[in-house]
Every structure is written in C-alpha cells, then in structure tokens.
C-alpha positions as semicolon CSV with decimal commas, in nm:
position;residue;x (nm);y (nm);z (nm)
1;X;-1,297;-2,451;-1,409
2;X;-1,304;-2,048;-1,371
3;X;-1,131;-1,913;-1,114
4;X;-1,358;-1,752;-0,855
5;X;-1,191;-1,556;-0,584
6;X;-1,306;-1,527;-0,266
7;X;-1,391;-1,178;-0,125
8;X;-1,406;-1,059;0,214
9;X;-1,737;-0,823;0,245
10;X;-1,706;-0,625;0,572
11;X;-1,961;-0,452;0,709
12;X;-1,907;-0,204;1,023
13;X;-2,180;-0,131;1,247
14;X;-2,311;-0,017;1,534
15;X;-2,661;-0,028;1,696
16;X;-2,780;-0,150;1,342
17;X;-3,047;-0,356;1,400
18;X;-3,353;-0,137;1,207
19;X;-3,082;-0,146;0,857
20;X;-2,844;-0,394;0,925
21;X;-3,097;-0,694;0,737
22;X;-3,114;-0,505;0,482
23;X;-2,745;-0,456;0,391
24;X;-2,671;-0,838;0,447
25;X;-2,940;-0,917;0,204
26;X;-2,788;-0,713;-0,034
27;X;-2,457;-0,954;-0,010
28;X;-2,652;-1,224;-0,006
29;X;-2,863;-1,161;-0,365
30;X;-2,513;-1,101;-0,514
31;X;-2,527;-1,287;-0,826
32;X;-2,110;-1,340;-0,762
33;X;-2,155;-1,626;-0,506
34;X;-1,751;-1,661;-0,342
35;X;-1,785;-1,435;-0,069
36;X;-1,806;-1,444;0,301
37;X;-1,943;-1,141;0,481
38;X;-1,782;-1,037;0,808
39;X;-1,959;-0,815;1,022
40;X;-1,786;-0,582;1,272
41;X;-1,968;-0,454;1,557
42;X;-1,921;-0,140;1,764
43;X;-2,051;-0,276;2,112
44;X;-2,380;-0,249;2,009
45;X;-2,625;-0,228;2,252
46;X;-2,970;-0,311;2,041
47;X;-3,019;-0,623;1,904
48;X;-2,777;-0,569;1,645
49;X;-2,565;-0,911;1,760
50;X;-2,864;-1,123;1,756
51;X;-2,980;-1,041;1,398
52;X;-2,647;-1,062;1,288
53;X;-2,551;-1,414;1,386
54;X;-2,945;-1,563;1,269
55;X;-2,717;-1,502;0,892
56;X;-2,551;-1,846;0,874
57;X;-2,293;-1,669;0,566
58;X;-2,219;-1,461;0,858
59;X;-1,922;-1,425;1,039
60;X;-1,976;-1,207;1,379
61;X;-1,669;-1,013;1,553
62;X;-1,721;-0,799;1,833
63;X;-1,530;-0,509;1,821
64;X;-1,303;-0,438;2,158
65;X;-1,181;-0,061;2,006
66;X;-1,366;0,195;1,867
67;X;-1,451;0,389;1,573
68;X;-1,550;0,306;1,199
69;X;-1,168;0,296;1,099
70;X;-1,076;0,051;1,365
71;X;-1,418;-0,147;1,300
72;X;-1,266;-0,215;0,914
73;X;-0,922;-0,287;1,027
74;X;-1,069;-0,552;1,229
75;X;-1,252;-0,708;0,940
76;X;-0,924;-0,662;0,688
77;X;-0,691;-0,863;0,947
78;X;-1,007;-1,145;0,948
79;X;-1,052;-1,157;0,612
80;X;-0,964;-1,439;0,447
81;X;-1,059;-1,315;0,079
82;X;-0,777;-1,220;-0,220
83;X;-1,030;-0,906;-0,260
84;X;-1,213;-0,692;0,030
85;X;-1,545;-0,467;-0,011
86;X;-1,713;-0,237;0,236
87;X;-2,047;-0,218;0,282
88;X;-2,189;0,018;0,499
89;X;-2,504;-0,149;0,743
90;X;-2,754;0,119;0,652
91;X;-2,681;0,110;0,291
92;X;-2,740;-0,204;0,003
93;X;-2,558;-0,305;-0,316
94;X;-2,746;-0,383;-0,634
95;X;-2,669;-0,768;-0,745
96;X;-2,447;-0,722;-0,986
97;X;-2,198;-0,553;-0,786
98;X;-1,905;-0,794;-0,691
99;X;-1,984;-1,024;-1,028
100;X;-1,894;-0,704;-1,248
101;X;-1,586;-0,582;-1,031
102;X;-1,440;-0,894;-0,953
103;X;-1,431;-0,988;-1,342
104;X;-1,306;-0,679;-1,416
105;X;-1,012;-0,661;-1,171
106;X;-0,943;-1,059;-1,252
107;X;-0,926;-0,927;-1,622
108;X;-0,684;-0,674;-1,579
109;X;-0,464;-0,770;-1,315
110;X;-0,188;-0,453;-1,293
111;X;-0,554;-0,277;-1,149
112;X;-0,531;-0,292;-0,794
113;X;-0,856;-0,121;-0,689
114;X;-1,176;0,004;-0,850
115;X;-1,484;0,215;-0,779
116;X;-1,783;0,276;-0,908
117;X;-2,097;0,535;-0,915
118;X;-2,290;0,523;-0,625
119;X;-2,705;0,732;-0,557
120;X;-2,817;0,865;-0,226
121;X;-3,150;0,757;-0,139
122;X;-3,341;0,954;0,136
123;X;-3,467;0,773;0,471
124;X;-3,871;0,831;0,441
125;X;-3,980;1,112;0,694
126;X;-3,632;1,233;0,735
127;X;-3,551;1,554;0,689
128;X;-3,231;1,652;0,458
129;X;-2,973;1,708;0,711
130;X;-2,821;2,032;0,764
131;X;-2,526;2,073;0,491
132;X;-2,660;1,773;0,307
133;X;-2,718;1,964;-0,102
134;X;-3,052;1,835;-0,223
135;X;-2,970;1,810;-0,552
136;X;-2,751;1,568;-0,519
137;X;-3,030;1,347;-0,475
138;X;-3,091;1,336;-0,846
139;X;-2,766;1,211;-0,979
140;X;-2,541;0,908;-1,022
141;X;-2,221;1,014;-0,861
142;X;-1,896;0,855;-0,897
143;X;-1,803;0,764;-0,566
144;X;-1,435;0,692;-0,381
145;X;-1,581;0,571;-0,074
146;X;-1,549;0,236;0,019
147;X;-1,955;0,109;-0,040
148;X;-1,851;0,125;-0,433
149;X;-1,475;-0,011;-0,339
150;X;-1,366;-0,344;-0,429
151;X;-0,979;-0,387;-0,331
152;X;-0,698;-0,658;-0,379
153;X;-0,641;-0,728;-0,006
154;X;-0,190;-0,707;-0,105
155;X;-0,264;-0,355;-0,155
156;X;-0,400;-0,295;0,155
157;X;-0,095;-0,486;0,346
158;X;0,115;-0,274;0,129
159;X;-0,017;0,100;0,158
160;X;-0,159;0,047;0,496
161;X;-0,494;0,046;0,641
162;X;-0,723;0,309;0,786
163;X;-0,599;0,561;1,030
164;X;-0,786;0,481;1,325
165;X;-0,628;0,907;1,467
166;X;-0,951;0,973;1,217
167;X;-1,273;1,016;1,349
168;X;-1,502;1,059;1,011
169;X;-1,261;1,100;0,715
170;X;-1,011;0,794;0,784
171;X;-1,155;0,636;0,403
172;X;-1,086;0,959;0,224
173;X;-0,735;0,945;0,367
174;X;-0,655;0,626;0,238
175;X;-0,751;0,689;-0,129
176;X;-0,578;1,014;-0,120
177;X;-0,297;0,774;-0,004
178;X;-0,353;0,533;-0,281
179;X;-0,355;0,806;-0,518
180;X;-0,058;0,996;-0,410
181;X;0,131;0,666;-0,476
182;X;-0,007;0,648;-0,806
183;X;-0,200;0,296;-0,752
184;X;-0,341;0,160;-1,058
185;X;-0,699;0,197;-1,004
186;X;-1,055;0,207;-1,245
187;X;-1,411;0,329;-1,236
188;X;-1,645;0,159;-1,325
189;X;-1,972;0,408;-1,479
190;X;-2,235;0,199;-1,334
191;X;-2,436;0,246;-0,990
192;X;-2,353;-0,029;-0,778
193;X;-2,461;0,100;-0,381
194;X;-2,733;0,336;-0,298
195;X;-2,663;0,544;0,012
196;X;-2,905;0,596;0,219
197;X;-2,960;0,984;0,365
198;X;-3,089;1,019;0,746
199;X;-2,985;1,205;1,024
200;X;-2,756;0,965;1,205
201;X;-2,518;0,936;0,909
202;X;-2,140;0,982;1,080
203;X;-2,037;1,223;0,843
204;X;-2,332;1,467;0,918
205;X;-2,057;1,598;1,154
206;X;-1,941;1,916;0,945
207;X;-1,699;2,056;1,201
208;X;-1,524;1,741;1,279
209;X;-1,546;1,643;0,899
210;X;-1,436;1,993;0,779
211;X;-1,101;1,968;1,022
212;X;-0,999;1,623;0,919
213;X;-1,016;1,707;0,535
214;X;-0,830;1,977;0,580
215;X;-0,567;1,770;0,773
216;X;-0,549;1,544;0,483
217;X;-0,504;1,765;0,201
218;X;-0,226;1,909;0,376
219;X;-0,069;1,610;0,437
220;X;-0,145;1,480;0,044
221;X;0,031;1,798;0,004
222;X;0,334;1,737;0,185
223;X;0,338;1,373;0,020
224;X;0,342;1,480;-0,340
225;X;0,608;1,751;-0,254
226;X;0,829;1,450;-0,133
227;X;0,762;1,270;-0,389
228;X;0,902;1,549;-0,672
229;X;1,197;1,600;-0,435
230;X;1,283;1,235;-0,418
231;X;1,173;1,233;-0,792
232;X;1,428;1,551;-0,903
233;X;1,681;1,363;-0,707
234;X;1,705;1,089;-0,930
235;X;1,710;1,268;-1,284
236;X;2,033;1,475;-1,209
C-alpha cells in the first residue's frame, strides 16, 4: 500500500466569513486526500465560526492570543500531520497542490521544505492598493511565503516557529531563518496558490512592514557573521 502522509493544512483567520468558503474548498478539491484542515481564528466577530464548523473535515480552534504568527503557532502545536501547509482564508490552492509536493518531498527525503510559484489575483472593484506594483499582476512569481509552503513538521520543532514580537513579517523571518541554517529546501516551477489583492491584505501596512524587514535582514546579518566565526574557528 503507498504511504500517504497526513498533512496538517492551517488556515489563520479573522473576520473571514465573505473568503473563508472559498479557501476551505480549495483543501477540500485537493486531489491528495490525507489531510485535515485546522482553522485558527482571531476572535472573530462575523460569522466566521459558524461557517467554519458547517466543514465536517474541519477542525475549529479559537484563538485566545493575537496576531497571524501566534494564529499558526496555534495550528503547528495541533497539528497532528508529518507535513504542515498554510493557507491563507482569502486566498485558494489549485488541486494539485499537496498531491505534487507531498510526492516530491516523500521522494527526496534529505528536502525538508519546498515552495512553489504563486499569481496575485485582484479582488473585483478594488482598487490596487497604495505600494501594491501593477505589473506584478501579470506574472507567475516564485513565492517563499507560506500559501506555496509545504513543511516537514521536525523542522519546524527544530528551527522554531514564528516570532509572534512580529506584527506582518514573522513568515519572512522564518525562511530567512531556514536559510541562514542552510535547510535543504526545493521549488517547485509550477503555480500552486493564487493570492488574492484587496485592500485589507495585512501586509498593505508599508511602515510597519518596511521596519520589520529591516529588523530581519539585520539580524540574518548578524546570523551569517556567527556562523563564519564559528565556521573559521573550526578550520585552524
């Protein structure tokens, strides 16, 4: 019998309930059928509990912190799957998106994570937020943000979680922290998430968003200059 592993799809979210259907129905047409999908919610105060729990697949937590990093922590500690995804709740996966990742990290098993391209799609009637480049509306963009992620759970116990100090850029910290330590990861060159574009997307916050990347690279920075110390060290 082939080995099917089970993976943990977590989905943060937070007064949801015009997008969140959509996302879960994007899980739930995955043509890779081990999965449970756990949805995290931010103290919602639509009806974004109510359309979550009429999903029998779904597993409901209500979220007693706050923020997006803290909302997937949540989900990683529940998870019960060898691999974890992220799906955003305003944005939807084609079908083939765990089958092809999943076989390709049970293939090649010193991989520990893998990405894959990702297209934003703009909300109807919305206007292009302010910031937001246009043209990047046109292409298939290889994307290290967790929607295209698909991750072996150890890693995460190993390298750590989110950092919950982070308001917007918590997931951009991690894979700079996966990639400082030199984590065996792939792309894969095919679109697997389209992301939608309105004006409530969290990381329309430029200021906040400009600060905390610049608080990363300097500590990706500081990182990889330990790391040749250390490295130095041991060849003399």
């Amino acid at each position: 019998m082939e080995y099917l592993p089970l993976v943990s799809v977590i989905i943060a979210v937070k007064n949801g309930e015009h997008r969140l259907a959509d996302a879960i129905e994007s899980v739930l047409s995955q043509t890779y059928e081990d999965y449970e999908i756990i949805v995290v919610d931010g103290k919602s105060t639509d009806n974004t509990e109510k359309f979550a729990k009429s999903y029998e697949r779904v597993r409901y937590i209500w979220q007693a912190g706050q923020g997006l990093a803290d909302a997937w922590n949540l989900g990683i500690e529940a998870a019960k799957g060898e691999f974890i995804a992220f799906l955003d709740h305003d944005d939807v996966w084609t079908p083939n998106k765990l089958s092809l990742q999943v076989d390709y990290l049970i293939n090649n098993p010193t991989i520990q994570y893998a990405i894959a391209k990702f297209r934003f799609i703009l909300e109807p009637e919305c206007p292009i937020p302010l910031g937001f480049k246009k043209d990047l509306l046109d292409k298939d963009i290889v994307g290290p943000i967790p929607g295209t992620l698909i991750v072996r759970k150890s890693l995460l116990n190993s390298i750590g979680k989110f950092n919950t100090d982070l308001v917007i850029a918590s997931d951009v910290d991690w894979f700079a922290r996966a990639k400082d330590e030199n984590i065996p990861m792939a792309v894969i060159p095919e679109v697997f998430l389209y992301k939608r574009v309105h004006t409530q997307n969290l990381s329309s916050n430029a200021e906040i968003n400009n600060q905390e990347l610049l608080q990363i690279l300097k500590q990706s920075v500081n990182r990889q200059r330990r790391a040749k110390i250390k490295k130095d060290a041991i060849q003399q």
